[in-house]
DRENDO-680102 format. One record per residue (C-alpha): residue number from 1; x, y, z; residue in three letters. Coordinates in steps of 0.02 Angstrom, whole numbers. Layout:
N
<site nr="NUM" east="X" north="Y" up="Z" rest="Ala"/>
...
This chain:
283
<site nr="1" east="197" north="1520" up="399" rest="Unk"/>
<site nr="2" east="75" north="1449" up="283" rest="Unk"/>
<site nr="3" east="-88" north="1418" up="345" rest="Unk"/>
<site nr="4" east="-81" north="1239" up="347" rest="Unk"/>
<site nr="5" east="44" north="1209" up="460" rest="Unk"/>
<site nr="6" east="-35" north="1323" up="605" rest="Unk"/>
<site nr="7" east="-153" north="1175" up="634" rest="Unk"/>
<site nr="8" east="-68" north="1039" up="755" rest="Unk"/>
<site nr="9" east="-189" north="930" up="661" rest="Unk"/>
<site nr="10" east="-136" north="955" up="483" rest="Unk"/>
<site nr="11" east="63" north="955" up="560" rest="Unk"/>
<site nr="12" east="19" north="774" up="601" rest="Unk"/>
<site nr="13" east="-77" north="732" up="450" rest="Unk"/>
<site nr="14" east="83" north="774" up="341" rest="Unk"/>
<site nr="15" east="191" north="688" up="443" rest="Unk"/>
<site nr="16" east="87" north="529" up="437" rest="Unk"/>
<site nr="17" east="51" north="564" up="243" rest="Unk"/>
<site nr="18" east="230" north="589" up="192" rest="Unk"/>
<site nr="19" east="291" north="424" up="315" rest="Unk"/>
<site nr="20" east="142" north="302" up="233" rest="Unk"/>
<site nr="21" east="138" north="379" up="66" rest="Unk"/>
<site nr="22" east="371" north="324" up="80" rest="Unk"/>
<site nr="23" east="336" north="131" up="148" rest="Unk"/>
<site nr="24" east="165" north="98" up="38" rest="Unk"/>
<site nr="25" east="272" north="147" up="-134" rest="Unk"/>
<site nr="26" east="420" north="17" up="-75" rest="Unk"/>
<site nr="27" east="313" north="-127" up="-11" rest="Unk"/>
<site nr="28" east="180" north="-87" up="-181" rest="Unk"/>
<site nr="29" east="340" north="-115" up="-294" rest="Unk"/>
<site nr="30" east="366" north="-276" up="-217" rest="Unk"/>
<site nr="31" east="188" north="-326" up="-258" rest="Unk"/>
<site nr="32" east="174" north="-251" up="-420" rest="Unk"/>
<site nr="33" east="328" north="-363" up="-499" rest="Unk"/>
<site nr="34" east="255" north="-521" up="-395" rest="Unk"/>
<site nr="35" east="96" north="-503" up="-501" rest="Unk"/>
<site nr="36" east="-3" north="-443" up="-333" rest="Unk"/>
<site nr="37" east="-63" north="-309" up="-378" rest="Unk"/>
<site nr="38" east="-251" north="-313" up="-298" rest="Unk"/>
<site nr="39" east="-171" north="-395" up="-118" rest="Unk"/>
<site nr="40" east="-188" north="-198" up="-36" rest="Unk"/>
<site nr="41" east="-374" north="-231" up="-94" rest="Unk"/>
<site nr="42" east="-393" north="-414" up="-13" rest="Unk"/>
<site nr="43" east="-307" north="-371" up="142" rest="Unk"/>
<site nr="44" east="-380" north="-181" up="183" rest="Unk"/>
<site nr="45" east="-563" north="-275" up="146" rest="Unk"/>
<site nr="46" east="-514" north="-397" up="261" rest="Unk"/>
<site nr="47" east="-451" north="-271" up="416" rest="Unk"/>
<site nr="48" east="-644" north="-220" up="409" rest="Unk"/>
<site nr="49" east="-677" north="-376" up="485" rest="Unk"/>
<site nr="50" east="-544" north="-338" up="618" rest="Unk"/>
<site nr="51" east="-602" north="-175" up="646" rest="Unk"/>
<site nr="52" east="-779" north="-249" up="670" rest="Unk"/>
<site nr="53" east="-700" north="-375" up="801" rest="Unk"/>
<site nr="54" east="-608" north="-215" up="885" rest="Unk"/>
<site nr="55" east="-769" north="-122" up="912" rest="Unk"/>
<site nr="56" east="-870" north="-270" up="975" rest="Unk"/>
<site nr="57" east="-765" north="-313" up="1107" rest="Unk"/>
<site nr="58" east="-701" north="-155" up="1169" rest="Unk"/>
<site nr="59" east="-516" north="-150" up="1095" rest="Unk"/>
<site nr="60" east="-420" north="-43" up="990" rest="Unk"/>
<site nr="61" east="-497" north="-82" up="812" rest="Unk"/>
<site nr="62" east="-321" north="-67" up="751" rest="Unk"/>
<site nr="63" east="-242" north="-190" up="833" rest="Unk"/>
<site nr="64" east="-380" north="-305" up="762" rest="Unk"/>
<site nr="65" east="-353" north="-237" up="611" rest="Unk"/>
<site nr="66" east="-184" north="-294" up="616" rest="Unk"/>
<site nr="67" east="-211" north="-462" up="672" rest="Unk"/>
<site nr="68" east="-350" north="-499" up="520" rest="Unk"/>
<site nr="69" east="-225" north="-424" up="401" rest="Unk"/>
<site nr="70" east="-77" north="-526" up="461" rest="Unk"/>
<site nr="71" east="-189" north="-695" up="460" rest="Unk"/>
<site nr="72" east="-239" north="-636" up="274" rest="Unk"/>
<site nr="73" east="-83" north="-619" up="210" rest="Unk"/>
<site nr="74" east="-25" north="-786" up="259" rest="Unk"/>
<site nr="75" east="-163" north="-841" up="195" rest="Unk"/>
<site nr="76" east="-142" north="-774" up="26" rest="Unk"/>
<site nr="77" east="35" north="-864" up="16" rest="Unk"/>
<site nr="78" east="-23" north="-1025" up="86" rest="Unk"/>
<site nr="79" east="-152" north="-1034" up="-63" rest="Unk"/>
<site nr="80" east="-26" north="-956" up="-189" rest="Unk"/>
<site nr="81" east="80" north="-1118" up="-175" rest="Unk"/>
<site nr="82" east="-81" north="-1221" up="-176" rest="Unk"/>
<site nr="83" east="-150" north="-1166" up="-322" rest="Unk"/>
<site nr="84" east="3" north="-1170" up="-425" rest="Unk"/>
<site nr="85" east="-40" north="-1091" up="-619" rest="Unk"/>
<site nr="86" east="-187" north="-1010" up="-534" rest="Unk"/>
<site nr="87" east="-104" north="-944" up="-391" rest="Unk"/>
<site nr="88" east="-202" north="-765" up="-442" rest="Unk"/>
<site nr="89" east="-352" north="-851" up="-366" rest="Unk"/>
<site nr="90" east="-283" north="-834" up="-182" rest="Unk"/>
<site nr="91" east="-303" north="-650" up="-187" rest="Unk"/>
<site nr="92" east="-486" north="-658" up="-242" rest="Unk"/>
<site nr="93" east="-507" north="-814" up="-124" rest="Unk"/>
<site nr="94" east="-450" north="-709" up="16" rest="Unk"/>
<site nr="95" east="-554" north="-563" up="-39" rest="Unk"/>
<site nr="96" east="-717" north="-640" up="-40" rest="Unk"/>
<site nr="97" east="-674" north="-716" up="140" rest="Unk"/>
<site nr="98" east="-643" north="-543" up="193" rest="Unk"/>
<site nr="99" east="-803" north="-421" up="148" rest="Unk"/>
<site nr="100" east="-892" north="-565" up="201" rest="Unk"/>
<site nr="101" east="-838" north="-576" up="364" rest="Unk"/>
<site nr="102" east="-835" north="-388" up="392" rest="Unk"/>
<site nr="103" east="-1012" north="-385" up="319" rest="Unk"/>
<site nr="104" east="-1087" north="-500" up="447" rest="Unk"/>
<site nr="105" east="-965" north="-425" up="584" rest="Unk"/>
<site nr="106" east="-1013" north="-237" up="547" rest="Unk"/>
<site nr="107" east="-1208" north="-284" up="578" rest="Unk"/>
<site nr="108" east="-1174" north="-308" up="749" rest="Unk"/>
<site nr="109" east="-1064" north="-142" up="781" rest="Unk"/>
<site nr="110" east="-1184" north="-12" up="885" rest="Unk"/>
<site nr="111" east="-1096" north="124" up="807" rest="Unk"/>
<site nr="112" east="-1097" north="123" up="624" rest="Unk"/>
<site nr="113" east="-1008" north="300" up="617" rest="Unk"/>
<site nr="114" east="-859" north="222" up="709" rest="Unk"/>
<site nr="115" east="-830" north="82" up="575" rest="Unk"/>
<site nr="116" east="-878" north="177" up="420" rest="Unk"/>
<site nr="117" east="-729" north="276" up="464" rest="Unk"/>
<site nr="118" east="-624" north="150" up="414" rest="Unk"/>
<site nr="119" east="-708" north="144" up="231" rest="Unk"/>
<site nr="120" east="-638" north="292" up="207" rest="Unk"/>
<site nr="121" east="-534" north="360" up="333" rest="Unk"/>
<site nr="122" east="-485" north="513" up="416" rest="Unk"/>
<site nr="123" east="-297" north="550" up="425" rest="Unk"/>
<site nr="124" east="-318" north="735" up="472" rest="Unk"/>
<site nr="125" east="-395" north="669" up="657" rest="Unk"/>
<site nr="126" east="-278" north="522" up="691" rest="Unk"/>
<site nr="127" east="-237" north="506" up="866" rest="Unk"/>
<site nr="128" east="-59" north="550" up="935" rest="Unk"/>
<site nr="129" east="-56" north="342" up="980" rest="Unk"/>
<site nr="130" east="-77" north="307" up="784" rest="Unk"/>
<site nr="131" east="66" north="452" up="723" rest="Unk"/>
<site nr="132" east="165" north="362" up="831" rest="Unk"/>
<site nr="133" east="129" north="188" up="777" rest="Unk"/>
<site nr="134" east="154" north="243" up="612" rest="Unk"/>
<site nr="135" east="330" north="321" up="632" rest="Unk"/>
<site nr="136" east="382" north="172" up="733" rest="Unk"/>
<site nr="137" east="318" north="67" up="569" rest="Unk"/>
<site nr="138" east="395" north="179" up="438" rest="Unk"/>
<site nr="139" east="546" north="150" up="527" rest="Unk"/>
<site nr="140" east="536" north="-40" up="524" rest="Unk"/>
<site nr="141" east="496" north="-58" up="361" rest="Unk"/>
<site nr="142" east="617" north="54" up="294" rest="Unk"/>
<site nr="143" east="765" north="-47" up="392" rest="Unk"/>
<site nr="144" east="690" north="-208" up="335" rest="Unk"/>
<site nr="145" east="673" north="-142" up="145" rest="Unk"/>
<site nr="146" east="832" north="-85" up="125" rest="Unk"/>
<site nr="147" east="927" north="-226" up="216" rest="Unk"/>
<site nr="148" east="815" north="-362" up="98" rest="Unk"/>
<site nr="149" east="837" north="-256" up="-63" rest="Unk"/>
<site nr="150" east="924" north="-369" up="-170" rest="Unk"/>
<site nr="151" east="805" north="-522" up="-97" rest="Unk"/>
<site nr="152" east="666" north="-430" up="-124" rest="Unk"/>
<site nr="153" east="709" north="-395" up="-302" rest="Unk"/>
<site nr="154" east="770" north="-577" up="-345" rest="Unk"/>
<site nr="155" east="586" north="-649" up="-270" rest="Unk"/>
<site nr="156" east="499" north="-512" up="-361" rest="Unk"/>
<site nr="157" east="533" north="-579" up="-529" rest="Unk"/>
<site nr="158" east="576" north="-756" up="-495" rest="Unk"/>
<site nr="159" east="555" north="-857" up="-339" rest="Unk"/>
<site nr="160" east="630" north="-1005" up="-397" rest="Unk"/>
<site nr="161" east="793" north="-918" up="-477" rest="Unk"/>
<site nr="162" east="798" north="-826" up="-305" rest="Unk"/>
<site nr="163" east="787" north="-995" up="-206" rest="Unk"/>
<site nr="164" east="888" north="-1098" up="-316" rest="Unk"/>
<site nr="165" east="1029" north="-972" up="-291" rest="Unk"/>
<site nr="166" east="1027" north="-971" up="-93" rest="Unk"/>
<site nr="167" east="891" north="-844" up="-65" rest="Unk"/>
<site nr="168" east="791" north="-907" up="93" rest="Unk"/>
<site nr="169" east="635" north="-874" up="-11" rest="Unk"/>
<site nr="170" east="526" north="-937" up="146" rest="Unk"/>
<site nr="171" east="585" north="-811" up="277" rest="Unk"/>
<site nr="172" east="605" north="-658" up="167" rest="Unk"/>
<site nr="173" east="402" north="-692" up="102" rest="Unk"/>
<site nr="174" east="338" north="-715" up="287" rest="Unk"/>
<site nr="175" east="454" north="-532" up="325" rest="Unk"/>
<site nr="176" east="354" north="-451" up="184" rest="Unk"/>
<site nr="177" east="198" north="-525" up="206" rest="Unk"/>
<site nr="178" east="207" north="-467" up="398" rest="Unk"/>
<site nr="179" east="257" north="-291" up="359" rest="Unk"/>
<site nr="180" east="136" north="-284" up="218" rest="Unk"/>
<site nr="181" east="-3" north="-335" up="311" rest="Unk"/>
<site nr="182" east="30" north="-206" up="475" rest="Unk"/>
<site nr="183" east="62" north="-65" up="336" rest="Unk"/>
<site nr="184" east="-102" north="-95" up="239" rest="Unk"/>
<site nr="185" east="-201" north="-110" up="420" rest="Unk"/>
<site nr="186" east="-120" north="58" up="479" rest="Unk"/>
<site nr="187" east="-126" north="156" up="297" rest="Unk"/>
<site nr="188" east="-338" north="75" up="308" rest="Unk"/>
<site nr="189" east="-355" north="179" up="457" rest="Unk"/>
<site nr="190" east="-298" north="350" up="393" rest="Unk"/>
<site nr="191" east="-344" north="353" up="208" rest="Unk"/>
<site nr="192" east="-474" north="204" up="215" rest="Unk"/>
<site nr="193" east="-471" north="41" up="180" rest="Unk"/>
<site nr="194" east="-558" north="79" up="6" rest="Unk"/>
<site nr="195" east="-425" north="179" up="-63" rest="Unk"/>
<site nr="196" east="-260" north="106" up="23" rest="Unk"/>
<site nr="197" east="-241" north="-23" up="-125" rest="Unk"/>
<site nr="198" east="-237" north="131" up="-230" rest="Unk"/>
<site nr="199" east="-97" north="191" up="-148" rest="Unk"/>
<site nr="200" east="17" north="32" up="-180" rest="Unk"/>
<site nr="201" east="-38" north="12" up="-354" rest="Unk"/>
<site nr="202" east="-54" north="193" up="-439" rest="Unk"/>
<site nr="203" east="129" north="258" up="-380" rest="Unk"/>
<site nr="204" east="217" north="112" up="-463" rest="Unk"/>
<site nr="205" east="115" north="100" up="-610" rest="Unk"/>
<site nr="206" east="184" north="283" up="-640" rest="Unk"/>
<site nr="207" east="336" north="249" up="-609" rest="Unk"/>
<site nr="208" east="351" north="105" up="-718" rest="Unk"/>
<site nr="209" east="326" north="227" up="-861" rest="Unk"/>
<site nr="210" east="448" north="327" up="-828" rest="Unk"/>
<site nr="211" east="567" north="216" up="-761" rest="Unk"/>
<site nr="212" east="731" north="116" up="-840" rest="Unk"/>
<site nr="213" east="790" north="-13" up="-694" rest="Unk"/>
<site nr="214" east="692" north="-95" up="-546" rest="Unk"/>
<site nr="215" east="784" north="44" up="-416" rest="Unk"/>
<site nr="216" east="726" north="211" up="-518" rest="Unk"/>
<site nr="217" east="551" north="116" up="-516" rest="Unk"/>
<site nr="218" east="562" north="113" up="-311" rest="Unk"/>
<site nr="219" east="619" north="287" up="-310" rest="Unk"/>
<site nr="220" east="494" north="366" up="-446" rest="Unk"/>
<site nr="221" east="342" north="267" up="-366" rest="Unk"/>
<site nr="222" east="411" north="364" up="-196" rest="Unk"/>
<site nr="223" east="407" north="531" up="-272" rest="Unk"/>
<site nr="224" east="243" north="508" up="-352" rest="Unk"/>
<site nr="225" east="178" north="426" up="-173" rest="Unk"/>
<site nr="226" east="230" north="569" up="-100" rest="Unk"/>
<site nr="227" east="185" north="727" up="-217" rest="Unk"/>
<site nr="228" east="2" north="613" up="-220" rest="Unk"/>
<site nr="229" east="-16" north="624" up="-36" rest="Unk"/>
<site nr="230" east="70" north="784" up="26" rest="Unk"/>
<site nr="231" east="-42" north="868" up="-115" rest="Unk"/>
<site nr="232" east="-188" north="786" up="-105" rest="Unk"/>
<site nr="233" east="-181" north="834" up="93" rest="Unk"/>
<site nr="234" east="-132" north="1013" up="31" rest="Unk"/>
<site nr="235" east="-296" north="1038" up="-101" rest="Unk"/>
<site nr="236" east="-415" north="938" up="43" rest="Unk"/>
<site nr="237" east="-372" north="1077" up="141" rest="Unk"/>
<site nr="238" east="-383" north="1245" up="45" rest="Unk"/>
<site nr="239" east="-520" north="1149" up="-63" rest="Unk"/>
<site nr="240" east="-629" north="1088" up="64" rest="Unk"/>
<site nr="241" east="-623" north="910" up="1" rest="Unk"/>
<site nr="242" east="-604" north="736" up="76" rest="Unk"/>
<site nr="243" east="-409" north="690" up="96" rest="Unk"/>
<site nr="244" east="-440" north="522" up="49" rest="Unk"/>
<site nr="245" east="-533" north="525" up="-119" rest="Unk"/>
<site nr="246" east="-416" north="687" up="-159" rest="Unk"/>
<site nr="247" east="-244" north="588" up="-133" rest="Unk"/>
<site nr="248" east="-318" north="454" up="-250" rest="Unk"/>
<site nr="249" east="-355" north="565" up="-393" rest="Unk"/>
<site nr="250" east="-214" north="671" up="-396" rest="Unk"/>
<site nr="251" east="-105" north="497" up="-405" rest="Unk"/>
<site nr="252" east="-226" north="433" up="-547" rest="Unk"/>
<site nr="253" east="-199" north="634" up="-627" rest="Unk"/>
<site nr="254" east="-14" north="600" up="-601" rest="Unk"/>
<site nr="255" east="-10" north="435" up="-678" rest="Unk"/>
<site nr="256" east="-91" north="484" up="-845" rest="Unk"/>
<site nr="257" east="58" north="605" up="-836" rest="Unk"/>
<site nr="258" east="190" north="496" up="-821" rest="Unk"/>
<site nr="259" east="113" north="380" up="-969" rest="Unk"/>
<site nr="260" east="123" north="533" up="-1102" rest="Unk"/>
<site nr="261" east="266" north="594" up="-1047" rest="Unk"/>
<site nr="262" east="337" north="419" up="-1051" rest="Unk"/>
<site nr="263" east="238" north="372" up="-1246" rest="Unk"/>
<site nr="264" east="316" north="539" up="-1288" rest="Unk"/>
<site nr="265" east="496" north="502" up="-1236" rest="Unk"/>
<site nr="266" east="490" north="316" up="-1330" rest="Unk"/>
<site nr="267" east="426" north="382" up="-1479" rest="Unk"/>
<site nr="268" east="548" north="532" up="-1497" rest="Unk"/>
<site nr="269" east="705" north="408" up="-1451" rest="Unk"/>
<site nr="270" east="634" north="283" up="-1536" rest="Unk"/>
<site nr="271" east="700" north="172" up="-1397" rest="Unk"/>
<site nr="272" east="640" north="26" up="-1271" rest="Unk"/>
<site nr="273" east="474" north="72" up="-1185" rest="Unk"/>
<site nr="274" east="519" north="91" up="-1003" rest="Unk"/>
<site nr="275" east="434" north="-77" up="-962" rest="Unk"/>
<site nr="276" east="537" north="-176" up="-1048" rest="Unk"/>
<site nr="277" east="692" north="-85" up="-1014" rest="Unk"/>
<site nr="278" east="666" north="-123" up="-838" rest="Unk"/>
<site nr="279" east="639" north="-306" up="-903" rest="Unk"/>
<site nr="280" east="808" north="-303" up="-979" rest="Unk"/>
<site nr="281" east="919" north="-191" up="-858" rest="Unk"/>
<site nr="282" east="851" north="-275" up="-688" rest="Unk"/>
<site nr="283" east="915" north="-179" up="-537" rest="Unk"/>
């Protein structure tokens, strides 16, 4: 048996890797197409001021976390539809709000090593509490992903369209900002809330390179979530480096992969770039 997996610790950390690494690449799709791109940045800044809350009055900081997120994202959509041609705004709105908040919240925490965790995180010494929190979530999400697929996709790329042809655009958007929210709040605790946005955005933007239709997108952004993570946890630990920063860079490493081998592919089939064939083809 490899190394690796003789630590109970790292057994967990791969788990909890390879479940995250699954849900962020669906939910990060979702985003991505919406235009949302830098919403894992607004909300994971804006858990900090959760986790501040959590440690100042003696609760879990994730559950605070989760609560901050949750009020975040809602927040986001009820200035989206405010805003109207500038509905980008609500993202940096919401932003600001955050590392505010968590800036004035984090003076008053007595232990500053207990919150800077969260900047970064530390998925190799998650508790057994948050492994199982995050398979119960993986599960969720997964259910609710697959079940919403085709309402997902038509609200990706079109609310109106979607709504105009019987999509309840309301209650599907308040499902995904919900799960979004508890994900990024969760995935801020065991990579850090400085590098979960990465996570959504890097996978997919990969996988749009390579990719020919909206479903090979979800399933390439997967695979590249997944080799990311399981590998970057992998080098961290024969390397010596922090899981975190690693899982990050070996995404980015990927990604400048997938655009050559994607500028390579167009320009020898003198074809549709992958973007716009996913345009074109749809699911």
């Amino acid at each position: 048996m490899p190394m690796i997996f003789q630590y109970a610790y790292m057994q967990r950390a791969l788990l909890v890797g390879f479940l995250l690494a699954v849900i962020v690449a669906c939910l990060g799709t979702v985003m991505v197409h919406k235009r949302l791109s830098l919403i894992g940045d607004a909300l994971s800044h804006s858990s900090l001021a959760g986790v501040a809350v959590g440690l100042l009055l003696g609760f879990n900081p994730i559950i605070g976390a989760m609560a901050t997120c949750v009020v975040a994202a809602f927040a986001i959509e009820a200035i989206r539809k405010k805003l109207g041609n500038h509905s980008e705004l609500a993202v940096a709105i919401v932003l600001s709000t955050g590392i505010g908040l968590a800036g004035v919240l984090s003076g008053f925490v007595r232990s500053s090593a207990d919150f800077n965790s969260f900047l970064f995180g530390s998925i190799v010494a998650i508790s057994g509490f948050e492994a199982r929190l995050v398979m119960i979530l993986a599960v969720v999400v997964l259910v609710a992903f697959i079940l919403l697929y085709k309402e997902l996709f038509y609200i990706s790329f079109d609310e109106q369209a979607a709504a105009i042809s019987g999509v309840p655009v309301g209650v599907v958007n308040a499902i995904f900002t919900i799960l979004t929210a508890v994900t990024v709040s969760i995935a801020a605790r065991t990579v850090g809330a400085l590098i979960v946005s990465s996570l959504m955005v890097v996978p997919v933007a990969a996988a749009m390179s390579l990719a020919r239709s909206y479903r090979t997108t979800v399933l390439w952004a997967v695979f590249v979530s997944v080799v990311s993570t399981v590998g970057g946890l992998v080098l961290s630990f024969y390397i010596g480096l922090k899981p975190g920063g690693t899982i990050v860079l070996l995404s980015v490493a990927i990604l400048l992969l997938c655009k050559l081998i994607g500028f390579l592919r167009g320009r020898n089939t003198g074809s549709k770039t992958p973007a716009k064939a996913l345009e074109t083809k749809g699911e």
